[in-house]
N, C-alpha and C positions, 0 to 999 in steps of 0.2 A: 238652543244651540250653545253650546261650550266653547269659549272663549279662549284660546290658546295667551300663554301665562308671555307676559312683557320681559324685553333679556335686555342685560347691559351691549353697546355696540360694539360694533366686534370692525378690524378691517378686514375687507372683502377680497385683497389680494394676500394676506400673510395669516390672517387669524387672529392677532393681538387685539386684546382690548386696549378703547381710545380715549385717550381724555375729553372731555367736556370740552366743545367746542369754546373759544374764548377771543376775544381781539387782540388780533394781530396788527402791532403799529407799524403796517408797512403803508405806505400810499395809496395804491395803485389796489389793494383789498379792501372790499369795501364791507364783509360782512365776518361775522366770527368762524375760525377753524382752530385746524391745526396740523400737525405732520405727525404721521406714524414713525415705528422704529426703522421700518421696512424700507420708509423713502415714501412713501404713496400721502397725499394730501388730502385733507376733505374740509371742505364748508359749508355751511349751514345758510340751509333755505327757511325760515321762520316762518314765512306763511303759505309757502307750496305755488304762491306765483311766481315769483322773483326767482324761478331759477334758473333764466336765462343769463342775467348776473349773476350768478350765485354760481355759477359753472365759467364763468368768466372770471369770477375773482380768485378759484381755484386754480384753474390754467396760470394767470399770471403768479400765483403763489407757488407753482410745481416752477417755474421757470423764473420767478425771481424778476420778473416785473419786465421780461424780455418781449415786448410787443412782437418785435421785427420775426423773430422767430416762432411765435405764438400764431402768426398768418401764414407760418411756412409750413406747418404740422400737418398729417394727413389723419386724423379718427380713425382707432384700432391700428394704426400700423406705427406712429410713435407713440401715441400715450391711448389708454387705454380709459372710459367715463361708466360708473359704477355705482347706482342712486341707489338707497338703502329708505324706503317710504315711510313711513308711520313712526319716526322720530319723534319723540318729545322731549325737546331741550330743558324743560324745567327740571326733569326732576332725572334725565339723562340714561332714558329707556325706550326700547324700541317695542311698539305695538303692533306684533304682528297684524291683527284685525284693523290696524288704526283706527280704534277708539278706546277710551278709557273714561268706563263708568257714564256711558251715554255722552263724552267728550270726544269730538271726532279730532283726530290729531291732523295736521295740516303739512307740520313741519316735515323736513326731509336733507338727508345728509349725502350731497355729491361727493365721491372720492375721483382724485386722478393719479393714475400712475404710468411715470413716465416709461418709456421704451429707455434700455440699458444704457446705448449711446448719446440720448440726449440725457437722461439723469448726469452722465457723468461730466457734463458739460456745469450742471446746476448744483453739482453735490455739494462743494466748501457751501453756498452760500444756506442749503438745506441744513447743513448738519449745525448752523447759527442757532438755526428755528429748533433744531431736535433738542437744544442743550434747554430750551424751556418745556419738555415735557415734565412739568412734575406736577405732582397731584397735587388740588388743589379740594383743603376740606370745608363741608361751611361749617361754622361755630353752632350752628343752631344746633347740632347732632349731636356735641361736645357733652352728653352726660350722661349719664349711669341709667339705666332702664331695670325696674325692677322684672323677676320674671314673666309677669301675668301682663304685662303692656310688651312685651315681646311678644308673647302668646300671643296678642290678640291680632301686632300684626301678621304675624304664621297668618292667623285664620282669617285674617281680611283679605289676606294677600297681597297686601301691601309691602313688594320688596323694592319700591323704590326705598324709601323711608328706611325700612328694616335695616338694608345694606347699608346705607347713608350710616345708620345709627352703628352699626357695628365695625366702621370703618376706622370711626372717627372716636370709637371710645374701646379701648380693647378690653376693660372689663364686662362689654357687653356683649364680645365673643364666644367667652367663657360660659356666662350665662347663659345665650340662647344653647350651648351642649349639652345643658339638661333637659333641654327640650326632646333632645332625643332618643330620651328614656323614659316619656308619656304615654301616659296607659294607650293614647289613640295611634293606631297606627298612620293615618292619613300627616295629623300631625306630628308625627318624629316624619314625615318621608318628606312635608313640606319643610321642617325646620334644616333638615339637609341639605334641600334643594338652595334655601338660601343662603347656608354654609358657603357652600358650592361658588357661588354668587359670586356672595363676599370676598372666598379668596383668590378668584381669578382676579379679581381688580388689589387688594393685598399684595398680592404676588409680586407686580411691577416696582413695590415701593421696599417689602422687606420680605422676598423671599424665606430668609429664615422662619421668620414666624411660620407660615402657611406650613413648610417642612414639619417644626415643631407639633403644630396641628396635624398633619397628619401621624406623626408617629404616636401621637398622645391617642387618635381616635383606634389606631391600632390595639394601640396597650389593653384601652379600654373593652376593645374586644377580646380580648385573649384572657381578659382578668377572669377568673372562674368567680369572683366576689359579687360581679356583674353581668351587663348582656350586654349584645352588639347590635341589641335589638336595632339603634338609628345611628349607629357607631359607625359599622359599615356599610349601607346607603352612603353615607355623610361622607367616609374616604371617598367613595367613588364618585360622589361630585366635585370635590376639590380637586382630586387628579381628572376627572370631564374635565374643568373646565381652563386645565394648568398646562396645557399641551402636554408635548413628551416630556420636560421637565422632572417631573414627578413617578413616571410610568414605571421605574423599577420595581417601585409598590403593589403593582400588580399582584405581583407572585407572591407576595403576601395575602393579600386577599384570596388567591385562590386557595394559598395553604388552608383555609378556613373550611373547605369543603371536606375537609376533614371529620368534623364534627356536628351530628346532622342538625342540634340545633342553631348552627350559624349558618347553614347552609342557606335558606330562603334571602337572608340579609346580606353574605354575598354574592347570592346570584344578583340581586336586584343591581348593587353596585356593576358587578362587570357585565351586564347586562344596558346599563348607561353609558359604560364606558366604549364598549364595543360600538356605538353609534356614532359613535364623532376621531373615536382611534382605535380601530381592531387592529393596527398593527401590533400594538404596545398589548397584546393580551396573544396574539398567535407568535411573539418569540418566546411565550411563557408556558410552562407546560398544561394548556388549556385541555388536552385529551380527557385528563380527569374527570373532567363533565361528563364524560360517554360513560361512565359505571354511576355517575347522580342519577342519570339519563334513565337506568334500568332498575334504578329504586321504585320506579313503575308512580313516583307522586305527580300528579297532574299539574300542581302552582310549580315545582322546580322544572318541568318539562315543557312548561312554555315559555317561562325565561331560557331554557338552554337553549331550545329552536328560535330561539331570536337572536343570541348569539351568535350561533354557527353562520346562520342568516346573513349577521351584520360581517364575519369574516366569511362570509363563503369560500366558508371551510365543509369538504367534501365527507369528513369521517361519521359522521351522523346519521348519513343516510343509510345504513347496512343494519340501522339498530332499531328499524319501522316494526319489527315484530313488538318491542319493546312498548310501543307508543299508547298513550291511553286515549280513549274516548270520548273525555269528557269537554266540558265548556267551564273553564275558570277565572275566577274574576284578578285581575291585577291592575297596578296602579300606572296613571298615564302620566308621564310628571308633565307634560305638554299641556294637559288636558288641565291638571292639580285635581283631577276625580280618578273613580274606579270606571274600568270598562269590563266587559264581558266578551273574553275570546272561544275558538272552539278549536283546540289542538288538530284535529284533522286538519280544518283551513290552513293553521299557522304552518303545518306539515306540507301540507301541498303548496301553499307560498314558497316555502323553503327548495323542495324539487323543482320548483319550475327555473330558480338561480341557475341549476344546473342545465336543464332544458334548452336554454335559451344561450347560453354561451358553448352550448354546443352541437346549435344549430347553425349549418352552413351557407357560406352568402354566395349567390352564384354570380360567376363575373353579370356586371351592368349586358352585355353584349350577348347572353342566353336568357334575358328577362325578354319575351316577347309577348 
């Protein structure tokens, strides 16, 4: 069984990545957190008992050490409690499976977010705590990696580390983008993924860079001197993982479908991107796809039917004469392996979006 790949923490009411839980010198907190941009608070439960405190020191931390009012709250109707399991504070990554490398992960990250009307009772004393959001690096990261010890962690999958290392030394950005033009494809599609990583958590500190980076992996695309072979994957996980910030990039990527040797590299990208924001791709002239669509190739017609899929988007379905037969193999970045799909299936996944949302509910009072 295939281990789904560990991701930086994310808040679960706004989407922002969160900094590393840390001690807060207030009283009345007894364990490490912090506060999102959004307003929402989370603290760290270190060893998966303790979260009965650990949901009490948070409470008091959304409300600023107000007891009185802390017993007057009602669950879900003022503040809203939101565990995120398989935390691992070392090295500040979430294991889906909670475990790592036969390490069962214990720790776990409560958020609270308040209801509007009381936040706004709390906000001067939160926006104290927001002013120390800032990244904090460790020095151990602080040096230069040549390219073969980035390789390796690509291929360990080691993107605690990786990111750490490229956070904290920017000529080691640089470096791992030649990664992305390795004879393997698995490894340019993994050295992407941790691009990707890297500049969701980037982003918070110097947006410009991450910008810069992407218009460089563009260039690098369009250079006729070169390939986009992991050029465009790699855009499309820095805008994955940069919310809509970055999303005008889109339509650049898809200009690419222009040229059918870029085409398989940006489907893959807007084919990532469409899973976490098909908006930012359906204000773009996505249609295009529907003439990739009829090039009759099997690897671009399973990424297209996954798009449409993730925007259920209706224009696809008219073009099933179109469609091929086969089973093609593509790459799972969840997975970090190859899987084996069967375009029919994926086709018929795709009709049933529509099936189902235009199936009718009968009032409660003719169910008999």
């Amino acid at each position: 069984m295939k281990l789904k790949l560990p991701y930086p923490p994310t808040c679960p009411f706004c989407g922002s990545f969160i900094q590393k839980p840390e001690v807060i010198p207030l009283p009345y907190v007894e364990h490490e957190g912090g506060v999102c941009q959004c307003g929402a608070v989370y603290v760290l439960s270190s060893t998966g008992y303790d979260r009965g405190s650990a949901f009490i020191s948070a409470l008091l931390l959304a409300l600023s050490g107000d007891w009185d009012l802390a017993w007057d709250l009602i669950p879900d109707e003022d503040y809203k409690e939101i565990w995120i399991e398989g935390y691992d504070p070392e090295n500040h990554l979430v294991y889906p499976e909670g475990v790592d490398t036969g390490r069962k992960i214990r720790s776990a990250l409560v958020f609270i977010k308040l209801a509007d009307d009381v936040q706004e009772l709390k906000k001067e004393n939160l926006s104290k705590i927001l002013k120390r959001d800032e990244a904090l690096l460790d020095p151990t990261f602080k040096k230069r990696l040549p390219r073969q010890e980035l390789e390796n962690l690509v291929c360990e999958r080691n993107f605690s580390d990786l990111v750490n290392y490229l956070l904290a030394e920017p000529k080691n950005l640089n470096e791992l983008q030649k990664l992305l033009y390795h004879p393997e494809e698995k490894t340019r599609l993994l050295s992407a993924y941790s691009l990707g990583l890297a500049a969701g958590l980037l982003n918070k500190r110097e947006p410009q860079r991450v910008l810069d980076l992407i218009k460089r992996l563009l260039y690098a695309g369009a250079d006729s001197a070169s390939s986009a072979w992991g050029a465009l994957p790699a855009c499309g996980e820095v805008i994955r993982n940069t919310g809509d910030q970055y999303s005008a990039y889109v339509k650049n990527i898809i200009a690419f479908l222009a040229f059918k040797e870029n085409i398989p590299h940006a489907l893959i990208a807007l084919a990532r991107i469409s899973e976490v924001n098909p908006k930012s791709i359906k204000d773009k002239p996505y249609l295009r796809l529907i003439s990739v669509f009829r090039e009759k190739v099997p690897l671009w017609q399973a990424y297209i039917i996954q798009i449409f899929s993730n925007l259920k988007a209706r224009e696809l379905l008219s073009e099933r004469e179109f469609l091929c037969r086969d089973e093609v193999r593509i790459f799972d970045f969840e997975m970090a392996d190859y899987k084996i799909v069967n375009l029919e299936e994926l086709w018929s996944d795709y009709e049933k979006i529509f099936r189902d949302l235009q199936t009718p509910r009968l009032p409660i009072f003719l169910i008999r």
